[in-house]
C-alpha positions in Angstrom: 10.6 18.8 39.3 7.5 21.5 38.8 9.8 22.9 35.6 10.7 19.7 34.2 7.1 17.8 34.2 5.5 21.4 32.7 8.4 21.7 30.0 7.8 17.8 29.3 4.2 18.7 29.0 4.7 22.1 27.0 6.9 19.6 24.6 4.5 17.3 24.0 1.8 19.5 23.7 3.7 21.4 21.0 4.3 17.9 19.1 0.8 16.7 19.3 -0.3 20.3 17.3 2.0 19.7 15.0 1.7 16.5 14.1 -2.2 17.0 14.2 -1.8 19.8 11.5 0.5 17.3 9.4 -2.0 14.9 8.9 -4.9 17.7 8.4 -3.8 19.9 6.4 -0.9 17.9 4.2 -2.5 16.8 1.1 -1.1 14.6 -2.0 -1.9 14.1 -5.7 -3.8 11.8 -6.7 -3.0 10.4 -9.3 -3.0 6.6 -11.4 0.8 6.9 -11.7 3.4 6.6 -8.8 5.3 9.8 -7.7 8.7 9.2 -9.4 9.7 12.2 -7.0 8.5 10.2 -3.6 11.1 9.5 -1.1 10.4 5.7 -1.2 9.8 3.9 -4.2 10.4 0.4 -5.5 9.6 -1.7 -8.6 8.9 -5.6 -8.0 8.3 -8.4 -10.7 7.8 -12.0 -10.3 6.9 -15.1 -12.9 4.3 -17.2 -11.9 2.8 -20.8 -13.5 -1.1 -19.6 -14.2 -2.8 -17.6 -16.3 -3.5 -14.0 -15.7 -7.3 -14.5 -15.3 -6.1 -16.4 -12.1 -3.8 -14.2 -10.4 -5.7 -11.4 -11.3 -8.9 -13.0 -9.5 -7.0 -13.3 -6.2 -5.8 -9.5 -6.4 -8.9 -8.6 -6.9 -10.8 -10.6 -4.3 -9.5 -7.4 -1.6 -12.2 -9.7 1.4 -9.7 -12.6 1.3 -6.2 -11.3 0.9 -5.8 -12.3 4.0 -6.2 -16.1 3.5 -2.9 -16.3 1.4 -1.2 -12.9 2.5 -0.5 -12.8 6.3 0.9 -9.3 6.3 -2.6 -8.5 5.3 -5.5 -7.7 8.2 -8.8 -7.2 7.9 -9.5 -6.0 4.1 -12.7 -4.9 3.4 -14.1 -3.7 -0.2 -16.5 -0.8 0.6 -18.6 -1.8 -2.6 -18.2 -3.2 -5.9 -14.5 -3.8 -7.3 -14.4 -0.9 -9.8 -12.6 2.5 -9.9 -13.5 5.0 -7.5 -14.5 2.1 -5.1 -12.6 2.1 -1.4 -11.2 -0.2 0.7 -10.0 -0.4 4.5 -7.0 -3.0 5.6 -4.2 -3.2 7.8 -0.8 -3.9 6.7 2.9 -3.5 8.7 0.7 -1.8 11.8 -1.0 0.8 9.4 -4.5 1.0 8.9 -4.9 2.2 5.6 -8.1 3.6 3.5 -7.4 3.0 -0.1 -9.5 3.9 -3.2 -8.9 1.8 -6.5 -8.1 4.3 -9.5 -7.2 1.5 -11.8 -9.3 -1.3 -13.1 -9.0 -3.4 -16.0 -10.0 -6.8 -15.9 -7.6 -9.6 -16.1 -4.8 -6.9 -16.7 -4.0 -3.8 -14.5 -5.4 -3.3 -10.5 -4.4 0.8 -9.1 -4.9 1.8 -5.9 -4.0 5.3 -3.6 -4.0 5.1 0.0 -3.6 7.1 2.7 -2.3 6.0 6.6 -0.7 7.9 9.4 2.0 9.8 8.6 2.1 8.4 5.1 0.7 7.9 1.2 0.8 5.6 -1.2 0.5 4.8 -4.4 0.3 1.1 -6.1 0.1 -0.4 -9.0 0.0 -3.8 -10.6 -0.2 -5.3 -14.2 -0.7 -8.9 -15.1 1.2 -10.4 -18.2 0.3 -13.3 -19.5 2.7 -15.4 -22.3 2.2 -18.9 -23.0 0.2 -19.6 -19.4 2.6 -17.9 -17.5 2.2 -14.8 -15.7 4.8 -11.9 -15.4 3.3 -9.7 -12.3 4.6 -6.2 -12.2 4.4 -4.0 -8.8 5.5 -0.6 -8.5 4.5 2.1 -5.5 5.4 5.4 -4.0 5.3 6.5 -0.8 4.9 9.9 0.8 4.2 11.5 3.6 5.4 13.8 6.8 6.5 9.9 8.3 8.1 8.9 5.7 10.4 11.1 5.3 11.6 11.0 8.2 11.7 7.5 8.6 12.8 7.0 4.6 15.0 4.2 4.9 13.0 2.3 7.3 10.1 2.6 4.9 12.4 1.6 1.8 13.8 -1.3 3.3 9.9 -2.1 4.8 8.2 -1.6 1.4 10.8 -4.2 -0.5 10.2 -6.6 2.0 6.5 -6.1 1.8 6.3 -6.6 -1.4 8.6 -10.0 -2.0 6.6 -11.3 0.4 3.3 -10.2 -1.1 4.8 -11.8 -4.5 6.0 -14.7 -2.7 2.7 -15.9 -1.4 0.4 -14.7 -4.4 3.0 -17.2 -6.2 2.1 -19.8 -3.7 -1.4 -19.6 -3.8 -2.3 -19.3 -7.5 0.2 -22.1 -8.5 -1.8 -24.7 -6.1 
């Protein structure tokens, strides 16, 4: 029993090293693009009845995501909304530490963020035509996690984002 509990141990041990130099020492680029090259990706769109200024306000408002977006905990902005600023949220069981590389009012939001086991990159554009709004969403994901869990975080991203799409519908058409 001696054998099995050490070898358990010795296991484990072995695991936590390795999963401890992961997260230290893996790093990712940065960058205001997604990685076409990531082993999840995905591309979203969705039509919705305001103007851009509108939608584009409630993306950017990170402190109350969470009043129209339930898969959304906790979001703080750690300063002004402009590039290079960070924010800290929770989303899927993650907590995640993002930092905006994108900003241009009324039109384009960016952000990078980094969580266990995993990166990602986001990015959103707001298209206005005759008071309607087209809402693009793309994002990468990388990471040690990931890829080994790729299909799981595919099929988790898509759902994600309808249902970030879905709501931000709901809300700004009230």
């Amino acid at each position: 029993m001696k054998k099995f509990v050490y070898s358990f141990l010795l296991i484990a041990g072995i695991l936590t090293v390795i999963i401890i130099c992961l997260e230290v020492f893996t790093s990712y680029a940065v960058t205001e693009s997604i990685n076409k090259n990531a082993p999840v990706k995905t591309y979203q769109e969705i039509t919705i009845n305001a103007p851009a200024q509108k939608v584009y306000q409630m993306m950017s408002d990170i402190g109350h995501w969470k009043d129209w977006h339930s898969d959304v905990e906790d979001p703080k902005l750690n300063g002004p909304f402009k590039k290079g600023s960070s924010f800290d949220w929770k989303s899927g069981g993650l907590t995640i530490h993002s930092t905006l590389h994108t900003v241009v009012p009324g039109h384009t939001i960016g952000w990078s963020g980094k969580a266990f086991g995993a990166f990602a990159i986001h990015n959103w554009s707001f298209i206005e035509h005759d008071g309607r709004t087209t809402v693009k969403v793309e994002e990468s994901m990388e990471g040690w996690l990931v890829s080994l869990l790729s299909s799981t975080f595919q099929k988790g991203l898509e759902n994600s984002l309808q249902i970030w799409l879905k709501n931000l519908k709901a809300k700004a058409e009230k």
